[in-house]
Each structure stands twice: as C-alpha cells, then as structure tokens.
C-alpha positions as a Markdown table, in Angstrom:
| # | Residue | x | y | z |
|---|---|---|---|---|
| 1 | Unk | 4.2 | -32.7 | -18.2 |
| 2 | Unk | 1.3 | -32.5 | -20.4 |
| 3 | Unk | 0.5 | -35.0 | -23.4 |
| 4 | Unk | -2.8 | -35.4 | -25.2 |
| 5 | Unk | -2.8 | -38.9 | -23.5 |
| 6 | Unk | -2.8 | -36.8 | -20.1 |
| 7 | Unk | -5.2 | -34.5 | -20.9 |
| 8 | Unk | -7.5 | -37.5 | -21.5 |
| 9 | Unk | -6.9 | -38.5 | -18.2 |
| 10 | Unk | -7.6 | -35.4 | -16.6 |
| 11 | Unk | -10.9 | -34.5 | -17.6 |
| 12 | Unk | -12.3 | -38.6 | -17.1 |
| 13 | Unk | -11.0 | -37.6 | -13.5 |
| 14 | Unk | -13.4 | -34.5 | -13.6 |
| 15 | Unk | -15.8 | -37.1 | -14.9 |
| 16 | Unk | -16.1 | -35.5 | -18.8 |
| 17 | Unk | -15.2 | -37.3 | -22.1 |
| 18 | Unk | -14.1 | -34.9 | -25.1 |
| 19 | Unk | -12.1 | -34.3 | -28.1 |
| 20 | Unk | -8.4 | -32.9 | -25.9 |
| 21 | Unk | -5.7 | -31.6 | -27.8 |
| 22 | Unk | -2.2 | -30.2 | -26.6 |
| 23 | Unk | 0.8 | -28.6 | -28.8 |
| 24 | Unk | 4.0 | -27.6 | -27.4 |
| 25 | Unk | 4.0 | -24.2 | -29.1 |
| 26 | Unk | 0.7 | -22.7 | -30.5 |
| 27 | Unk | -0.6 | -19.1 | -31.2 |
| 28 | Unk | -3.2 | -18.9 | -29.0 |
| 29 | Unk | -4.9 | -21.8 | -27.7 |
| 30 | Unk | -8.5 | -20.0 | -27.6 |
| 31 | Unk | -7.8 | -19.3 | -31.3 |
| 32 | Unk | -7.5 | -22.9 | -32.0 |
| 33 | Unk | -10.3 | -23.8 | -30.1 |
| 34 | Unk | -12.6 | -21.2 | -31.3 |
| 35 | Unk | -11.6 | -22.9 | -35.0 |
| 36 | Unk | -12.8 | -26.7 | -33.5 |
| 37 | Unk | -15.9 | -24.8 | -32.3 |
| 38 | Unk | -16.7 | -23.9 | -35.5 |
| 39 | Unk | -16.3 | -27.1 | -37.1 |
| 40 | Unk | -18.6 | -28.6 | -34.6 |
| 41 | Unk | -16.2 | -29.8 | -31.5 |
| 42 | Unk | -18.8 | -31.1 | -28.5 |
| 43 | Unk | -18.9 | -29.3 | -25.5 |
| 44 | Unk | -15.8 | -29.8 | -23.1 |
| 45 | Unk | -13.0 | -29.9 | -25.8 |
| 46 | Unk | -10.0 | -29.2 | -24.4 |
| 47 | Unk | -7.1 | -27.5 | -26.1 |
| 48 | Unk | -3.6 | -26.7 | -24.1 |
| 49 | Unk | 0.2 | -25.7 | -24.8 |
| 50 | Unk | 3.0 | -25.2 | -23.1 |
| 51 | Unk | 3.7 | -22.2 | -24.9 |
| 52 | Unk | 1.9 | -19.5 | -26.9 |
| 53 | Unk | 3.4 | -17.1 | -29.6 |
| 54 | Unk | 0.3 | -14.5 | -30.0 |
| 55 | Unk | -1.8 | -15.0 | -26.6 |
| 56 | Unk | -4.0 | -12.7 | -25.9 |
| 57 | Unk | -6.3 | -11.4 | -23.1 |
| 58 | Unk | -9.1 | -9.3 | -22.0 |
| 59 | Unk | -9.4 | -5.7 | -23.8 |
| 60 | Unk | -7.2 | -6.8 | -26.8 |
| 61 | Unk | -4.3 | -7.3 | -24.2 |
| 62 | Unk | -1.4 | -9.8 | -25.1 |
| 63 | Unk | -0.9 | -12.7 | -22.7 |
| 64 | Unk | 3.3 | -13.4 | -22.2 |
| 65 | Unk | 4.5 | -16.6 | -20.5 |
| 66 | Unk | 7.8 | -18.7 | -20.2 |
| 67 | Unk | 7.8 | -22.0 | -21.7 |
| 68 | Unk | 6.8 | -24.4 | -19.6 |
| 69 | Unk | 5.7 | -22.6 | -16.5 |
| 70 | Unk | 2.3 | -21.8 | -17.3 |
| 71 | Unk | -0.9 | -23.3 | -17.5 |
| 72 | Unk | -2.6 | -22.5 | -20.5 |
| 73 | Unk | -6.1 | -24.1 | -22.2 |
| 74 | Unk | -9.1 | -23.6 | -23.6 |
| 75 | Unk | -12.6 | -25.3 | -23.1 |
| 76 | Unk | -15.1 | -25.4 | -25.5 |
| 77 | Unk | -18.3 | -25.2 | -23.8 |
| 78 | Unk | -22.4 | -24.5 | -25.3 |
| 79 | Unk | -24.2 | -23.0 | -23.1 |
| 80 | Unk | -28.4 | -22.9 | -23.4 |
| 81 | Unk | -28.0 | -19.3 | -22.3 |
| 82 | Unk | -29.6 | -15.8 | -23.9 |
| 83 | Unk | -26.7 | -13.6 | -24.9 |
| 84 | Unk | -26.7 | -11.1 | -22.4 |
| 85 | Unk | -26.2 | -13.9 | -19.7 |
| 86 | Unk | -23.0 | -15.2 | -21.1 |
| 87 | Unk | -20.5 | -12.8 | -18.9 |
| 88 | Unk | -21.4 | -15.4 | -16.5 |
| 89 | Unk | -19.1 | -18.0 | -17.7 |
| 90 | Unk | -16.4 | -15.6 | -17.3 |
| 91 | Unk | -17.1 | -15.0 | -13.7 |
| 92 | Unk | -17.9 | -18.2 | -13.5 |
| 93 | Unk | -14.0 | -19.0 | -14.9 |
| 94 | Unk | -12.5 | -16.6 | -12.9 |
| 95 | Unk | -14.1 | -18.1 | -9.5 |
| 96 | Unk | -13.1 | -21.4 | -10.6 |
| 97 | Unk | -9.5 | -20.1 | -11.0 |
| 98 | Unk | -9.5 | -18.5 | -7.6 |
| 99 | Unk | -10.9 | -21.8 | -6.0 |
| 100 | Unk | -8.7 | -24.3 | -7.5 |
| 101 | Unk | -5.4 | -22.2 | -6.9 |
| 102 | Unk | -6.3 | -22.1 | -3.4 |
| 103 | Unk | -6.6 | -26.0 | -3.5 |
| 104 | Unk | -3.4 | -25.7 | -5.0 |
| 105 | Unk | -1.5 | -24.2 | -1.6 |
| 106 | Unk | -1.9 | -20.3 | -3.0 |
| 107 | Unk | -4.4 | -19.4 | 0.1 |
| 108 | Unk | -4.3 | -16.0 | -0.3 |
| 109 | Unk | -6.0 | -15.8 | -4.6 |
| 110 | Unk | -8.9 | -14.1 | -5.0 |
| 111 | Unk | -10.6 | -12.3 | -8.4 |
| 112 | Unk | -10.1 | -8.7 | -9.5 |
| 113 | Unk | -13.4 | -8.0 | -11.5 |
| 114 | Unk | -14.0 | -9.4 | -13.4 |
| 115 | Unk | -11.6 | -12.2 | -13.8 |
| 116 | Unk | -8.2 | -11.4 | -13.1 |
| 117 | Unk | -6.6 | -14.2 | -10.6 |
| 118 | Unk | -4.7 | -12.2 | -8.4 |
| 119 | Unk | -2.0 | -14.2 | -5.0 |
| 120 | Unk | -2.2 | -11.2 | -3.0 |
| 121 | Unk | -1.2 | -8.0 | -4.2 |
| 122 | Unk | 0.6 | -9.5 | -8.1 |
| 123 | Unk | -1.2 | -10.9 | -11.1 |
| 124 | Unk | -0.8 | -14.5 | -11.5 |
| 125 | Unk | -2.9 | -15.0 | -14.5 |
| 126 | Unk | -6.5 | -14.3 | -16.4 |
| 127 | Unk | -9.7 | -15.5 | -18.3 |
| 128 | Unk | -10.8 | -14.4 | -22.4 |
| 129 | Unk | -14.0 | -15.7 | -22.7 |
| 130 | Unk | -15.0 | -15.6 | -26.8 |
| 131 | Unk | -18.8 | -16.1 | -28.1 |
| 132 | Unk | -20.1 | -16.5 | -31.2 |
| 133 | Unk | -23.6 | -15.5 | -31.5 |
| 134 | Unk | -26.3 | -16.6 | -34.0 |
| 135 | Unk | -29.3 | -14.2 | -34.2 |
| 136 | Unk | -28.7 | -13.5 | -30.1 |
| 137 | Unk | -28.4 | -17.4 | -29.8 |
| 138 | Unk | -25.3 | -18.5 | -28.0 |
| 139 | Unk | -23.2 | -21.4 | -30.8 |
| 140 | Unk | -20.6 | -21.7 | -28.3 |
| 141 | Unk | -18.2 | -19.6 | -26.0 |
| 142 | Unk | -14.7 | -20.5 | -26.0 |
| 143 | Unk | -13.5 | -20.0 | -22.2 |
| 144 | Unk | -9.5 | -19.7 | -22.1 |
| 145 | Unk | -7.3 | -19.8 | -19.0 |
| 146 | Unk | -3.9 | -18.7 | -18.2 |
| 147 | Unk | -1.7 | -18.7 | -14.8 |
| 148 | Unk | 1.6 | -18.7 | -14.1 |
| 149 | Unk | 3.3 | -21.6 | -12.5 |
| 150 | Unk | 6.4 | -21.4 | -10.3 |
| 151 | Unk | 7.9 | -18.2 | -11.1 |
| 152 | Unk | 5.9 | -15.7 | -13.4 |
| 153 | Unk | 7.6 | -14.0 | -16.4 |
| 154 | Unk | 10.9 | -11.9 | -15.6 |
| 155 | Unk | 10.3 | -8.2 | -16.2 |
| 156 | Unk | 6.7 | -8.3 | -15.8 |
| 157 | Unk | 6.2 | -5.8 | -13.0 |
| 158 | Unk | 3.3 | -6.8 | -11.0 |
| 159 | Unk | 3.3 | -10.5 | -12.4 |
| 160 | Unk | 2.6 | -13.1 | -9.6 |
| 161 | Unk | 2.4 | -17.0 | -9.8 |
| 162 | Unk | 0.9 | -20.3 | -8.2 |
| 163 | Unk | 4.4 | -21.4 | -6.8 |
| 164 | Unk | 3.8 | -25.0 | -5.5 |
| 165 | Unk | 1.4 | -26.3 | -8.3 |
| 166 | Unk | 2.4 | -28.9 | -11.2 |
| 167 | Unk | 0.1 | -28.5 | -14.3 |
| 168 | Unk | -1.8 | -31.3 | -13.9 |
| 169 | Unk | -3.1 | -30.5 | -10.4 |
| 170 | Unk | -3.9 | -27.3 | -11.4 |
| 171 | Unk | -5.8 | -28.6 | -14.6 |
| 172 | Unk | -7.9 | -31.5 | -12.7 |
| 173 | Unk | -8.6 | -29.0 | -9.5 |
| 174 | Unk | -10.0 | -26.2 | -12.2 |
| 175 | Unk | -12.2 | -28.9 | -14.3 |
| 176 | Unk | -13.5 | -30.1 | -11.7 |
| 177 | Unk | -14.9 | -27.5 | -10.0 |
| 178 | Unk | -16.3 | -25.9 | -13.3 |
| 179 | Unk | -18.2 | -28.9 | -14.1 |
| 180 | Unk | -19.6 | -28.9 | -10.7 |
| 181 | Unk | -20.7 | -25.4 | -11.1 |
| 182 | Unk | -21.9 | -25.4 | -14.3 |
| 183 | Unk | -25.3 | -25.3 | -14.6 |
| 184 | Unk | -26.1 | -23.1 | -17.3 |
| 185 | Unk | -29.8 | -24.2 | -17.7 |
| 186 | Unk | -30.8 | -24.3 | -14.1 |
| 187 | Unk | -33.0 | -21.7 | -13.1 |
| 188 | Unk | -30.7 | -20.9 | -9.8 |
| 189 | Unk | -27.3 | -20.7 | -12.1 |
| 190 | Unk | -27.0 | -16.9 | -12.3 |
| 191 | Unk | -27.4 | -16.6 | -8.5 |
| 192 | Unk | -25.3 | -19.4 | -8.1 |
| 193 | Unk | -22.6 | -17.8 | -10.1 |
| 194 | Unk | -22.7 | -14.3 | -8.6 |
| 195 | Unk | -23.2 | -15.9 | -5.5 |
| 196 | Unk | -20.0 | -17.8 | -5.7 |
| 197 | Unk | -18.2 | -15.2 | -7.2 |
| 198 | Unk | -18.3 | -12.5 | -4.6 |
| 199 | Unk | -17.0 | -15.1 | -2.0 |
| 200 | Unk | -13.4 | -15.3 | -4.4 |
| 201 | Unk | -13.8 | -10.9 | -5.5 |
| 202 | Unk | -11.1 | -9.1 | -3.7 |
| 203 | Unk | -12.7 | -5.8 | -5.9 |
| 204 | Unk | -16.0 | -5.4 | -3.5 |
| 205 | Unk | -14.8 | -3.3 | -0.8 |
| 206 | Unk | -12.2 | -1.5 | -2.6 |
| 207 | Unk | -12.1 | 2.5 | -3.9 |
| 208 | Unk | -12.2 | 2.0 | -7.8 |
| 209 | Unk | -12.0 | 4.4 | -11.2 |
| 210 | Unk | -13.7 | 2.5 | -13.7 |
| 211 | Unk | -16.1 | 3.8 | -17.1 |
| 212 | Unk | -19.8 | 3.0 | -16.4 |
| 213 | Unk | -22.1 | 1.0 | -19.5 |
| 214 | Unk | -23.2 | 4.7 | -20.5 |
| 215 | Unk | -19.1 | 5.9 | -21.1 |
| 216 | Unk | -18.5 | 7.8 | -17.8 |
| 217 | Unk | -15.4 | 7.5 | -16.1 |
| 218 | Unk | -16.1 | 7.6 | -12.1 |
| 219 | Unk | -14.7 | 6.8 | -9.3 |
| 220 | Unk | -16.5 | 5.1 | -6.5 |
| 221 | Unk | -16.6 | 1.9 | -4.1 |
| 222 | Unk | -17.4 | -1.1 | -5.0 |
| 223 | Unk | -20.2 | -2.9 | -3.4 |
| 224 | Unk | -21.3 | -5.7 | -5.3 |
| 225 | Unk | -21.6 | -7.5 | -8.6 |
| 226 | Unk | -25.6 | -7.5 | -10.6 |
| 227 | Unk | -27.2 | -10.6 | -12.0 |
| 228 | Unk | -25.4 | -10.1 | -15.2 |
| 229 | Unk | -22.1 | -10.0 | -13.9 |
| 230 | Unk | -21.8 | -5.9 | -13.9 |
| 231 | Unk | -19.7 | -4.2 | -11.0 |
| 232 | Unk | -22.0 | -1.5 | -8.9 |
| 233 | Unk | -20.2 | 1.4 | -7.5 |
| 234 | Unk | -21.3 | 3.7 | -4.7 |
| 235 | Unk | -21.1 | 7.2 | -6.3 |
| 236 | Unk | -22.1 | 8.8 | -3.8 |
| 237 | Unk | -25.8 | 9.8 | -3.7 |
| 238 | Unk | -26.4 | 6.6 | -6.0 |
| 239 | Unk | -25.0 | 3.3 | -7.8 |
| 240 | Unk | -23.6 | 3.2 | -11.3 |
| 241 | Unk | -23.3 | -0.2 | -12.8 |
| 242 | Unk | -19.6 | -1.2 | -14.6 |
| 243 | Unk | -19.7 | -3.8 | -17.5 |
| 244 | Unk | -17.2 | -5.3 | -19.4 |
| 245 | Unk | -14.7 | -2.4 | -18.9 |
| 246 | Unk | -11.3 | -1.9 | -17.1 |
| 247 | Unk | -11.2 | -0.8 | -13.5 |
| 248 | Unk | -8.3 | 0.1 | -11.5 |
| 249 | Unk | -7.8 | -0.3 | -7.6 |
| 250 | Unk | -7.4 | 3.1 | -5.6 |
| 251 | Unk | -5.5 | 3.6 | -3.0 |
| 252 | Unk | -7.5 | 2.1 | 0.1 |
C-alpha cells in the first residue's frame, strides 16, 4: 500500500530526495503536481493516489481506474531542454513504462506511439506529459503515469493490466530506470532516447492511418521515430512525418 512515508522510501531507493505526496482520492494527480510546479516544487516531486475522480490523458481523453488497482503519479521534472525537444520526455516515459513492466513479469509490453503501454494486444495504461513554457524556455514538465494493476477496469473493451505487480515494485522499477536515462543536458540524450525507445515501440513495423504535422490523414507503414520524437511513415514514393497526433493500427 502506498503512504507518503513509502513514497519517501521509494525514490531514496532510486537514489533521489524530493518533496512526495500521496492522497487516497484526488482529481488528477498531474493537476496537483502541475499546481506544486508552479509554486516552485524541485525537480523529482512525486505526487500519487490510489484513486482519481477527473484523470485525464493524451488528446483531452479521460483516464478511468478502480480504486486501488492502479498505479498512478506524477513527477515533476525541469528539464535544460529547448521547447521543441520536450516530446522526448514522453517517449522517454513511455519507454520507461515498457521497461519496468517487463521487470515486473509482463514480458510481452511494448509502446504504441507515442506512449501508450500496451501487454500484448490490450492497453494496460498511458503517459500525459504537461509543459509550461516561458518565452520557449521550458519552467517544468509535469510527466504523469497510469497502469493498471491486477485486473484493469470492467467494461473497458480493450483494457489490459500488469497482473503480477504490487505498486511499490512497479513505482521503484519505473524511477529507477528514468533517472538512469535521464540526461536531458547531455549532448547524446535525444539519440539515447529515440534509441531506446524503438527497442520498446511495437508501432515500427505496423500498417498505420494517422494525420501528418501538415493536417493530412494517410495511411502508411511505420518505419521509424525522428530526433524529435515524430513517427515516419512510408507513403509510398516518400516519408511523411506524424507528431503529436492519434494513430491507429491497421490490420497487418
């Protein structure tokens, strides 16, 4: 079960020292710690519940869970990164998802682009990543997580889970290996990032429809991810590049 005095524990094991707090039932726990962001909360916060009222994800989407079988939190983080970089945090997140829910005894998680953890063919949970930018300076992003734990929410068609994993594991396994990866003012951290995220993105490979930076729907195969984070597509006689949009899997 998590407690504040847990949480505490948690990240010194991932070897970081930050303000942590937990609620039982919260709105949204990217809201609250997108609030502590802007009252000045140092890098690494960490804000969790064991259940949220008004979660939301990517694309204005809600985010549903059952209390007490999720894990759900929020890291504050403040990145030394130009704006147009920062969709690597959420790939970033999203590999780090993948990685620790395979460490967790779910061998089969992988990404759909851009961040959606998937345990084989069902969606067992998802990344928001929130910035707020001064004058195309990055003042902090906001990285929220959610994955279902157990069993995922009745009635969700298509909703998967990370059966064998207690919160906690999940948690440290996920902390650790973002701090580990993240490296944001290292000349080699958006290689790094993309690098490490095509290993974990079951998306390359697959027939896709998606709508292109320009506003074009197509349809194509993916066949890699840019230094920015973008999706390329094979048209056809060339490569359109897919950012920040929704993309659905085709029939292989």
């Amino acid at each position: 079960m998590l407690t504040e005095g847990f949480l505490e524990e948690v990240l010194a094991r991932a070897g970081l020292s930050a303000p942590v707090r937990f609620e039982e039932v919260t709105r949204s726990t990217n809201e609250t710690a997108l609030a502590m962001a802007d009252e000045g909360a140092p890098e690494w916060t960490l804000v969790a519940a064991a259940h949220q009222t008004a979660g939301r994800g990517r694309l204005g989407r809600t985010w549903l869970d059952e209390p007490g079988r999720s894990l759900m939190f929020s890291l504050v983080l403040r990145p030394r990164l130009p704006a147009e970089r920062v969709g690597l945090l959420s790939l970033l997140a999203g590999t780090a998802a993948a990685n620790s829910a395979r460490e967790c005894g779910a061998t089969h998680a992988w990404c759909k682009w851009p961040n959606d953890l998937f345990v084989g063919e069902e969606k067992a949970g998802g990344v928001l990543a929130e910035a707020r930018l001064v004058r195309e300076r990055v003042e902090h992003v906001v990285v929220g997580v959610g994955i279902n734990l157990g069993e995922p929410p009745p009635g969700l068609e298509g909703a998967g889970a990370v059966v064998a994993a207690a919160p906690g594991e999940l948690l440290e396994a996920y902390l650790r290996f973002f701090r580990h990866k993240y490296q944001p003012e290292h000349p080699a951290f958006a290689a790094a990032v993309v690098a490490g995220y095509r290993e974990v993105c079951g998306t390359i490979g697959r027939s896709v429809r998606a709508v292109t930076v320009d506003g074009r729907s197509v349809e194509g195969t993916a066949v890699g991810v840019d230094a920015a984070g973008g999706l390329v597509l094979d048209i056809g006689a060339r490569t359109a590049t897919v950012a920040f949009s929704e993309i659905q899997h085709l029939e292989r």
